[in-house]
N, C-alpha and C positions, 0 to 999 in steps of 0.2 A: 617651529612654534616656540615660545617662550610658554616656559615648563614651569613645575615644581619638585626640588629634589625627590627621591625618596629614600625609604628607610629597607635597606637589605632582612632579610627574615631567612638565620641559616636553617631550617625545617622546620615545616607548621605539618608533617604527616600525623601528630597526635590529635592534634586539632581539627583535620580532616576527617580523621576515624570517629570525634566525637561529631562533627557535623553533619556527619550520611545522614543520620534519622530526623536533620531536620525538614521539615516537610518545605518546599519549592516557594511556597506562595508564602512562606511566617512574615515576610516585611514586605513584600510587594506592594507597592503602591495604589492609588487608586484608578481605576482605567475608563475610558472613556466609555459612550456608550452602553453605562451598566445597565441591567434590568432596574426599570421604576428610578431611572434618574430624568435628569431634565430634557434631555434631548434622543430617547431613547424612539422617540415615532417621529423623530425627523430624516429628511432623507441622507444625509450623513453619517448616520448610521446602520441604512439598509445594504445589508450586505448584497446584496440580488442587484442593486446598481450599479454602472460601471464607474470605477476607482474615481477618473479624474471628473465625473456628476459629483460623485460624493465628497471632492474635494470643493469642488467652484458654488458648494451648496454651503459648506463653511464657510470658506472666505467669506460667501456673499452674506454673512450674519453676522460678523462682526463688525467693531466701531473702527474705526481710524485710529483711534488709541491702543486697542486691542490689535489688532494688527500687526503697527510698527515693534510691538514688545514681541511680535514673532518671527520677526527681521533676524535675531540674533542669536545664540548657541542655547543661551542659558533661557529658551522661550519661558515666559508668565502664561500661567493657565488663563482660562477662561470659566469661570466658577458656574457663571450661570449658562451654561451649554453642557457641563460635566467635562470639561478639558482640564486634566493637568495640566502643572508644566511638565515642562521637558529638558533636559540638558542633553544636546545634540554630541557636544565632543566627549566621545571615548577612543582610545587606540587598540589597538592590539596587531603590530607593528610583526611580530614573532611571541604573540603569544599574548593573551588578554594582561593589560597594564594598566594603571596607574596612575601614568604622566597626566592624563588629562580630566576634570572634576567628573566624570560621567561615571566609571569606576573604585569603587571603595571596596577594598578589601579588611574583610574581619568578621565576625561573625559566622556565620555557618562557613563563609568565603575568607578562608584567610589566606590564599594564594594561589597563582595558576599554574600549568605545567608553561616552562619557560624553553622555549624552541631556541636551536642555535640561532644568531644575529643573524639577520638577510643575508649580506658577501659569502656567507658562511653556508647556508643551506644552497645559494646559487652555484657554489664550487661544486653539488652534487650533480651538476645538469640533469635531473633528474624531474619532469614535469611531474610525473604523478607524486614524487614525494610530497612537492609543492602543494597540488593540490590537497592531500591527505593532511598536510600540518591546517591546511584553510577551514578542513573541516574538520579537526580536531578544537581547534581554537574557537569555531566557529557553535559547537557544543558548551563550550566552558562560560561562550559568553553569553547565551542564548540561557545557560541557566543560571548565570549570576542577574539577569536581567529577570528573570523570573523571582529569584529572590529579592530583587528590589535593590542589586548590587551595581546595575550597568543599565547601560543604554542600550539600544541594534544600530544606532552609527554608527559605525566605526571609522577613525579615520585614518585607514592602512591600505593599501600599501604605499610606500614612498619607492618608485619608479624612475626618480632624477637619473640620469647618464653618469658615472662618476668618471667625466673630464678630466678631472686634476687629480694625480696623486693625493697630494696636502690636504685636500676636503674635509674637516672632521666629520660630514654625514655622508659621506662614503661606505660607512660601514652599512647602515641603512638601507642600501640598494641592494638589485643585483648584480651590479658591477658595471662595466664599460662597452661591455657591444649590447646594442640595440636589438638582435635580435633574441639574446639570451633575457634581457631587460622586457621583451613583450613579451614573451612564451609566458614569464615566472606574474606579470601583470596580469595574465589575463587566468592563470591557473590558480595563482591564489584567492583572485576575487572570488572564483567559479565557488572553491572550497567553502570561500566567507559566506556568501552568498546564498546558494541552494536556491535556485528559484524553483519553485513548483505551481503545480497549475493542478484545484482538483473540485469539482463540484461548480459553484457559480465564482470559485477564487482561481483568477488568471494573473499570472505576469506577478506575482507573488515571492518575495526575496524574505528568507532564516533571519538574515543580516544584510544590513547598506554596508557597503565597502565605498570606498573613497581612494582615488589614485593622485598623487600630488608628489611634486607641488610646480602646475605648468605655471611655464615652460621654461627652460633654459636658468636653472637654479641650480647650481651648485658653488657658490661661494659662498659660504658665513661672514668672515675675518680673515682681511689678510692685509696687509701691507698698507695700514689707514683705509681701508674698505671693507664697508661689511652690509650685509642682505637688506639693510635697510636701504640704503643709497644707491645700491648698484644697479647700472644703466648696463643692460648685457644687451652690445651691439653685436647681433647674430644675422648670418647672411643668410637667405630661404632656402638654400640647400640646405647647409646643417640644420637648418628649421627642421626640412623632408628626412633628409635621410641619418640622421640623429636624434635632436634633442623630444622632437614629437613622435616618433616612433614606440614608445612603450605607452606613450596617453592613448593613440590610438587601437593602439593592441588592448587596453583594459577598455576601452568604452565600445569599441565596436565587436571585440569577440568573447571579453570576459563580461559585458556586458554590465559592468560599473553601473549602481546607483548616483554616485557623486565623482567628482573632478574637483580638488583643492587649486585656486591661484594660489601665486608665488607671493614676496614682499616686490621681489625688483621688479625694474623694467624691462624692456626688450623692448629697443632700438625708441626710444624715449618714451615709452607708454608702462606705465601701471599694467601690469598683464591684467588685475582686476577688476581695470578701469576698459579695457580692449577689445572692443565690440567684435571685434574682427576677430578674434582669438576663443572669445567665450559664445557668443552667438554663432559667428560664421565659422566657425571651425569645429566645437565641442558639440555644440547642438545641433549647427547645420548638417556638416559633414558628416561628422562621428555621430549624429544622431541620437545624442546622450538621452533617453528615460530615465532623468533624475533630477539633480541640482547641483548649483554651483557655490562650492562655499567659500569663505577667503581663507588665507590662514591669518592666524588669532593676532586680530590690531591690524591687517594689513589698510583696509581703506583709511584707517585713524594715518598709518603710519605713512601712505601716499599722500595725505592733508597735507599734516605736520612738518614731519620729516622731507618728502621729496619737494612739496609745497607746489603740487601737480597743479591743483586747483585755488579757486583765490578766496572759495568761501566752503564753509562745511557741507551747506547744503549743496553746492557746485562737487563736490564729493560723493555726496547719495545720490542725486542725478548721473554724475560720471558710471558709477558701478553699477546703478539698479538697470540703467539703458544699455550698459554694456553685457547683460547679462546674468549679472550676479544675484543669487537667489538667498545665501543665508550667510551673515556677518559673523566670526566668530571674535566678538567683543561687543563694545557697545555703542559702538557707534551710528548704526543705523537706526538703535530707538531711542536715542539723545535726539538726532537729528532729521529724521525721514518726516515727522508732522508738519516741522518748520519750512522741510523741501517740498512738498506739497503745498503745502499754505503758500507760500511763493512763487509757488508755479514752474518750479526747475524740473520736476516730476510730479507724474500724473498719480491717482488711485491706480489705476489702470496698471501701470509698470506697479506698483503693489502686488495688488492682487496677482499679480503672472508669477511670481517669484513664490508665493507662498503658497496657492495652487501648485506647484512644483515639489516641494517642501513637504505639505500635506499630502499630497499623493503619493511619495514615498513611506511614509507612515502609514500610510492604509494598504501599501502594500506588503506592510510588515506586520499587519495586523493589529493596529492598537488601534485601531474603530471597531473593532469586530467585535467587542466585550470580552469578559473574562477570557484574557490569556490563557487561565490553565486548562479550557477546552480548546482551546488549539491545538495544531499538529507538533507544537516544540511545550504545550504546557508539561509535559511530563521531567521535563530536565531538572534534578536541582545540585545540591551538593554534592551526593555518589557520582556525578558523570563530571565532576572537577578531579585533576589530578589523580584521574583513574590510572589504573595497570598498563592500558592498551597507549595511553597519553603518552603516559613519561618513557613507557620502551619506545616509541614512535622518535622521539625527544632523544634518545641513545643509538640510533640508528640515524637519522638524519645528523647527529653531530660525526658520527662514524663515516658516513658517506660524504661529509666535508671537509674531512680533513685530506690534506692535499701532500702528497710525499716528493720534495722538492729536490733530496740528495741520497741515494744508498750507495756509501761507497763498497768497493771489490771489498772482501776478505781474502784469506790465503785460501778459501776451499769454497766459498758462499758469500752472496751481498750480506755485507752486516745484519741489516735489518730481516723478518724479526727477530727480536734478541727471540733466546732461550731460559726461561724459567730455570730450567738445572743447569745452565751452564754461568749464570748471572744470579745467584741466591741473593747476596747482595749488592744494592741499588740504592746509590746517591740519587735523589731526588732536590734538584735545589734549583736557584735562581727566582726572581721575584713574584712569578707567577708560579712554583712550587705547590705552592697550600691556596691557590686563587678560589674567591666563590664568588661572591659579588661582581668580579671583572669578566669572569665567563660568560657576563647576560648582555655585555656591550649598555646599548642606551634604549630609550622605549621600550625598559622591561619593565615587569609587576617584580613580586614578590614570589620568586618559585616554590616549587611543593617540597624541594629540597635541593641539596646540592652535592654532586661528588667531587672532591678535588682531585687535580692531578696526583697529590702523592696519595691517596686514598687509592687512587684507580691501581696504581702501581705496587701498591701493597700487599692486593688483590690477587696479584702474580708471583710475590716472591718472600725467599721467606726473612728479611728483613730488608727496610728503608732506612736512609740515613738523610736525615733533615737539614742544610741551612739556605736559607734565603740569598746569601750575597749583597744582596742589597736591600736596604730598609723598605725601601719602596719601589715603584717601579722607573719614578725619575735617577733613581740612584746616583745622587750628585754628592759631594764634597768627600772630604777625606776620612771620615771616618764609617765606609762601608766597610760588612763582615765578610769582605771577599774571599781573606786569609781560611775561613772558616769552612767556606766551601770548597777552595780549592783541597782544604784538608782531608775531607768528607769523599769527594775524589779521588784521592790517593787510595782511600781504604778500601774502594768501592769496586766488585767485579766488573758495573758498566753504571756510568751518568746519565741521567738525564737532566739537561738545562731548561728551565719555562721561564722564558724570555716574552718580550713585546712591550705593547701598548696598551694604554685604558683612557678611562675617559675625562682624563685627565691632561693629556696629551692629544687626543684627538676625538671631541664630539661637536653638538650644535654650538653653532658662538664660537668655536674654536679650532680653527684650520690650522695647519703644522706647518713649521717654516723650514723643516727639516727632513729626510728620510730614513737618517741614521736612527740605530737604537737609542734609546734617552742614556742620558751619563755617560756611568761607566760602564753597562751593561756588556757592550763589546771586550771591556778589559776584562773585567769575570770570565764570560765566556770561554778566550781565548787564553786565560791562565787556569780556567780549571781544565781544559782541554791538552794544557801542555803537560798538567802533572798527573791525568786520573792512568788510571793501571789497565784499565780498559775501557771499551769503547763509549763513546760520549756520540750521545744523542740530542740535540740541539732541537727545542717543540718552541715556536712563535704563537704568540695569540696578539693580532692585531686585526683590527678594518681595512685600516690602507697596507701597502706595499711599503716592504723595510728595505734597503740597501744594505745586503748582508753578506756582500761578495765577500770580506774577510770571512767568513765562515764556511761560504759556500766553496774559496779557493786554500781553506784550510783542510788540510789530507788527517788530519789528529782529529777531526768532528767528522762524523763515522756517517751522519744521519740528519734530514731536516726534516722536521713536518711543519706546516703550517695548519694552526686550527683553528682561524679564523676567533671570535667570540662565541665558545661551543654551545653556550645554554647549559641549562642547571644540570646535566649529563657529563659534560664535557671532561672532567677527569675521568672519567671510565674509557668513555672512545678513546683516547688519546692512548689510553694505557694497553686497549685493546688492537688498537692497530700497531705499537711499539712490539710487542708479545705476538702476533700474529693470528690473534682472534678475529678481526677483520683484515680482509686485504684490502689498500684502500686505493679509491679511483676515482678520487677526487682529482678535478684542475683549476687552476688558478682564471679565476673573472675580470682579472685587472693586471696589465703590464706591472712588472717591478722594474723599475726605472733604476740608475742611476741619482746618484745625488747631485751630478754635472748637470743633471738634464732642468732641474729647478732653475739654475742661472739664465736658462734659455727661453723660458716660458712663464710668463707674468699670470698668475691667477686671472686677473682682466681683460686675459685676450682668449674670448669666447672661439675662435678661428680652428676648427677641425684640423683642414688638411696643410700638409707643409707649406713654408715660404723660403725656398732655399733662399733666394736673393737678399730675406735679408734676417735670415740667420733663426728662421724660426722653424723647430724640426718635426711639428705637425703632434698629434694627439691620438692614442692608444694604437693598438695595433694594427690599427684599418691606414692609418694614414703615417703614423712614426715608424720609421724603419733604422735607427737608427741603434746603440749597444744596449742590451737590456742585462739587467741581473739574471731575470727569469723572464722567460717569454707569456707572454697572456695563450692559455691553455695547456700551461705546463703541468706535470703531474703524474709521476713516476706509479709503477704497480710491484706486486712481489713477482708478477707471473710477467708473459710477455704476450700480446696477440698481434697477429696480423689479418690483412683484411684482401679478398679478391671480390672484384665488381663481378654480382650476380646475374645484373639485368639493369640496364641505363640507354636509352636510344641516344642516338646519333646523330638524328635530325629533329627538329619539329619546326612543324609551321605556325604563324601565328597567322592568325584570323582577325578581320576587321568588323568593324561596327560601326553603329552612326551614322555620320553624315560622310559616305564611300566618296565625291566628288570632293570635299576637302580635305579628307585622308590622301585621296590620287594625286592630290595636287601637291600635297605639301609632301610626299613621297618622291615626284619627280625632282621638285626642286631640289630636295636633300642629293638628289644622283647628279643636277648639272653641276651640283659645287662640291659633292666628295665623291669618294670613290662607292661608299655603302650608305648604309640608312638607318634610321632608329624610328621606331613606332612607338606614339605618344601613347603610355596604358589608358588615356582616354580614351583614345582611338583603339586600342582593342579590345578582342571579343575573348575577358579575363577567366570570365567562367568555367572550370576544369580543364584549362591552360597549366596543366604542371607538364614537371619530369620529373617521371619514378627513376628513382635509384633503388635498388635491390645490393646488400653490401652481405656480405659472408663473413662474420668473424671469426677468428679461431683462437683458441686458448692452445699456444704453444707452450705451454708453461705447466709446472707441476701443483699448480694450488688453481682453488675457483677461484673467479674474480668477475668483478663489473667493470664493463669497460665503454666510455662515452666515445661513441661515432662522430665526428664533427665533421660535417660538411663545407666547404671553403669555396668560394667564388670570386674568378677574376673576370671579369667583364672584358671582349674583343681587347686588343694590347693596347691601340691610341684610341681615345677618346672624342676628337675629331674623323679617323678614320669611322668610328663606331656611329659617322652624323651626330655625336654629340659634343657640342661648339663647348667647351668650359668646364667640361663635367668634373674632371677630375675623379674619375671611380677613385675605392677605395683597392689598394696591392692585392689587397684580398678580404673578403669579408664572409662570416658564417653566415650561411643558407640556411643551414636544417641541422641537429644534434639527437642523439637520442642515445639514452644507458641501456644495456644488456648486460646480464648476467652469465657469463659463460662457466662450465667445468670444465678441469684441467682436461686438455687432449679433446674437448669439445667444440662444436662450431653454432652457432645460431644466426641466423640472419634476419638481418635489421629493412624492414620496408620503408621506405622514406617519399614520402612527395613533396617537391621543390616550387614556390608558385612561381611562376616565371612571372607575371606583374607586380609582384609583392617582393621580388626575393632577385628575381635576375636583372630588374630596370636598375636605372643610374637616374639621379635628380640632379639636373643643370641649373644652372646659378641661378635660376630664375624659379628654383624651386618646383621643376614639371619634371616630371619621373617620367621616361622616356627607356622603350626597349631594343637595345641595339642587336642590329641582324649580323650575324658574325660568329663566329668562333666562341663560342664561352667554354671556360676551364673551369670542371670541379674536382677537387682536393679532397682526398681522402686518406689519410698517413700517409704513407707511400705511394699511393695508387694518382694518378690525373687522367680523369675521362672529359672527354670534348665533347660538346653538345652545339653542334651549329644551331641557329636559330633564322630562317628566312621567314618572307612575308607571300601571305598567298596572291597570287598573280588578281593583276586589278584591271584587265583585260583591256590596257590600253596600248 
């Protein structure tokens, strides 16, 4: 989305204490439906009728004029029916924000609790956090709306695949595999969301969520190309078993009110523009109950820019037939009267879009009359940047931080330091004293901020301050490197806060590099050669840094990686250095090499390897090639191992449908290979898993949480498996789940694996397809084999 800066606020907690007692409703706007307004005995506002009557009873009252002005984000009221307007875009991305006109902080509201960045709570593999941050956030914004501060759109989560290292909205996501990317889809909606059902209010949502931005988006800028222009030529596997895999997981199990299009194309079409994508796919398939919005200027920017179409209104015809329910700009009520008056679209394709629209809003209550007798009127200022928030906020930055090296000591792993054996502690490097870079991008204005040397301060009984570098590009000759490596010297043990910000890597701005910026590496590895003891080296980046100098440097004791922690984030960091938290976090995105960039162009959308002609394939499903850190990396204090509890041996898959052209196209698969694969159309999917039952044990002398990752390789050939092209992935996550164990404890992890969802393979033609064979699951140490056969078809 094209944004507006904003302005960082280092604590507004005095300003919160004076805003408790202001009461929920002091600036709330005016709401539809009031008692003794004009539309109060029409049936649009009978709440006893069902939603989408009460929606097609509006549409059906207004003028053409009125209408079109409701095509677009920033809807124009309607005066004489008692309709506000509306401003559709608000975010709250990791925590209610800013970025977009629908939220204004000040006032009783002058800031939210600021949750680590997305890559950053994804490293927790933790589903229910996910969800817990959904509806924490999902409280703060439900009462700034009540104050007349916010919208109930929201339009979060951003669910894109992060493809490319270099991405600057990488950070944004939950990382690179698909299945970790629909778990965190469908659990934060759940949180946003709250749907409830009670009295004559059914199918009723706290909050609209919104998953964007389909499909197949993740370039900004790179190399003379940027999101405006880009034609992502994508094959219908990576369609299947990549890029749409987290849209589908938010709309058909987190059950999304909304679906954001992209700017680009995919395979020459306007995703916005792309009947087949937005109707046949989001509505059809996935069954979307909600709407489709673009992201902000996109149909302007398909006109214009791509120059899809050859006239404006050939534009609002394109979009409104393809699906698309609410513009965010203004393009559709500049020009939707004249595409109607010309006949390129109908009323008809109108009205469906805003019936859509409307019905989202009445199931958020804003026909129902006065808000503050609803079930969320009671929220105001006391439930922003509450107690329960911001520890929430220190725990999830804790639970993402990722421990990537502890070297040996002479009697114990370095890590954690020790308070009385480390009194003082250099703290330096340019993320040292960071506040505002801890919140990455699509954040508000947090309720405060701890900084890493704050957090560390915490612990000992003196810090010693210098930056190293002015800023975090640390370039030209006159950085206080000198300063810190001297600080070092004096120092019982260092800590380095190194990385990235959003300066370096946000929207609009993709990385051409994987290196640390500057000279940041030269700091490092000179305050490392002089301090007196041990150096602890903490990252805050989105993407993946190439940090093998550090990581094959024996003089750097320690790495953590803590992602963009949220307004917490020097505490966790200081916490899990100290051994307040143990931490078990793992990395959601390959760390590459910086060789690996020469090999792989931004613009080549293409998943799996092309050994032939030199191209080494994309994240961990399909690249096998040298990694700094592997994708699921992530060290603990304690150690656990795992024995399979309970996993069968065999299963049968069951058939459905039409059994005569199942038998047949069964046979034929056996006269031309050796086995067979059953199209999951063809089977009978429904409570079709494998349990796994996994035993973990804490061998280790400290508690810890420790993430189960389940791994799946599909029968060995792919043609032997009846499937002609497929190309599985080496291996790919099945199922994940965190447990908490205590030292010398064991707990056991239940898991169900959907064998249509989770063990098919999608052939180039985009058909997910179950092959009968041998499958291997991965379990740390452990691989259990699960045959999989087809029930006899009695021929």
């Amino acid at each position: 989305m094209r944004r507006r800066p904003h302005v960082p606020l280092l604590s507004i907690l005095p300003l919160l204490l004076l805003a408790a007692s202001t009461p929920a409703s002091a600036a709330r706007a005016a709401f539809a439906c009031a008692p003794g307004g004009p539309a109060t005995t029409l049936p649009f506002c009978r709440q006893s009728l069902p939603l989408q009557a009460r929606a097609r009873d509006l549409v059906s009252r207004l003028t053409r004029s009125e209408k079109v002005r409701l095509l677009v984000n920033n809807a124009a009221g309607v005066p004489r029916l008692g309709v506000a307007g509306y401003e559709w875009w608000s975010e709250a991305l990791h925590g209610v924000s800013d970025t977009g006109p629908g939220v204004k902080f000040g006032g009783a509201f002058p800031g939210a609790t600021a949750f680590p960045q997305v890559i950053g709570a994804a490293a927790s593999l933790n589903a229910t956090l996910w969800e817990l941050i959904g509806r924490a956030v999902s409280d703060e914004a439900r009462a700034m709306y009540n104050g007349g501060r916010a919208g109930l759109t929201f339009w979060s989560p951003n669910v894109n695949i992060f493809r490319d290292p270099r991405w600057g909205r990488g950070q944004e996501t939950p990382g690179e595999d698909p299945a970790i990317s629909a778990r965190y889809a469908a659990a934060y909606v759940r949180g946003l969301q709250q749907p409830y059902s009670s009295g004559h209010h059914h199918n009723r949502l706290k909050l609209a969520a919104c998953c964007k931005h389909f499909t197949a988006y993740d370039l900004d800028s790179w190399g003379g190309t940027d999101r405006f222009h880009f034609n992502a030529v994508v094959g219908a596997q990576d369609l299947e078993d990549t890029f749409n895999v987290p849209f589908r997981a938010c709309v058909a199990e987190g059950r999304a009110a909304s679906v954001m299009c992209s700017y680009n194309q995919v395979n020459g079409v306007p995703t916005c523009a792309d009947a087949a994508f937005l109707r046949g796919t989001i509505r059809g398939k996935w069954r979307l109950d909600g709407y489709i919005v673009s992201d902000c200027d996109s149909v302007d920017v398909f006109f214009r820019d791509q120059h899809y179409t050859r006239t404006a209104e050939d534009a609002v015809a394109a979009t409104l037939r393809a699906g698309l329910d609410l513009d965010c700009g203004p393009f559709l009520a500049l020009y939707t009267e004249s595409a109607v008056a010309g006949r390129k679209v109908s009323d008809a394709d109108v009205d469906a879009a805003l019936v859509n629209t409307v019905t989202v809003q009445m199931r958020l209550g804003m026909f129902d009359g006065d808000p503050a007798s609803g079930p969320f009127g009671h929220l105001g200022p006391a439930d922003v940047c509450t107690r329960a928030h911001q520890d929430l906020a220190l725990d999830a930055a804790r639970q993402g931080v990722v421990l990537l090296k502890n070297q040996r000591g002479k009697h114990r792993d370095v890590l954690p330091l020790r308070p009385a054996a480390h009194r003082v502690v250099a703290v330096v490097g340019p993320h040292a004293d960071a506040t505002v870079a801890m919140i990455g991008n699509y954040a508000g204005k947090p309720c405060r901020y701890t900084t890493p040397l704050q957090g560390v301060a915490g612990y000992v009984a003196r810090t010693v301050h210098q930056a190293g570098c002015t800023d975090v590009a640390c370039r030209g000759k006159n950085q206080p490197i000198a300063a810190a490596v001297d600080a070092a010297r004096q120092a019982d043990a260092t800590v380095v806060v190194a990385g990235l910000d959003q300066k370096v890597e946000a929207e609009g701005l993709d990385r051409t590099s994987l290196l640390l910026p500057g000279r940041q590496a030269e700091l490092i590895s000179a305050v490392a050669k002089a301090a007196k003891g041990p150096v602890i080296l903490v990252l805050m980046s989105g993407g993946p840094i190439d940090i093998a100098f550090a990581k094959n440097d024996p003089r750097i004791d320690g790495i953590l990686w803590a992602g963009y922690p949220g307004q917490a984030g020097g505490q966790a960091i200081a916490d899990v250095i100290f051994g307040q938290h143990n931490p078990g976090g793992k990395l959601p995105v390959t760390w590459y090499p910086q060789d690996y960039l020469q090999k792989v162009p931004m613009t080549n959308m293409a998943m799996r390897a092309n050994p032939a002609r030199g191209y080494p394939g994309r994240t961990y499903r399909f690249y096998t090639g040298p990694t700094i850190h592997p994708f699921g990396h992530g060290l603990s204090y304690t150690q656990f191992t795992h024995s399979l509890a309970h996993a069968p041996a065999q299963l049968t898959v069951r058939l459905s449908g039409d059994r005569a052209a199942t038998t047949a196209s069964l046979l034929n698969a056996t006269r031309t290979r050796p086995a067979r694969a059953v199209r999951v159309a063809q089977a009978r999917c429904e409570g079709l898993t494998v349990p796994v039952h996994v035993d973990v044990r804490n061998v280790g002398d400290r508690d810890g949480a420790h993430a189960v990752l389940v791994y799946h390789a599909a029968p060995s050939s792919s043609s032997a498996a009846g499937v002609p092209g497929a190309d599985a992935p080496a291996r790919q996550l099945v199922a994940f789940e965190k447990v908490h164990v205590p030292a010398g404890g064991v707990a056991r992890v239940e898991m169900g694996i959907d064998v249509c969802d989770r063990l098919s393979v999608a052939d180039r033609n985009g058909v997910r397809r179950i092959p009968v064979g041998e499958h291997r699951l991965m379990i740390g140490e452990l691989t259990h084999s699960v045959t999989l056969g087809v029930e006899q078809l009695g021929v």
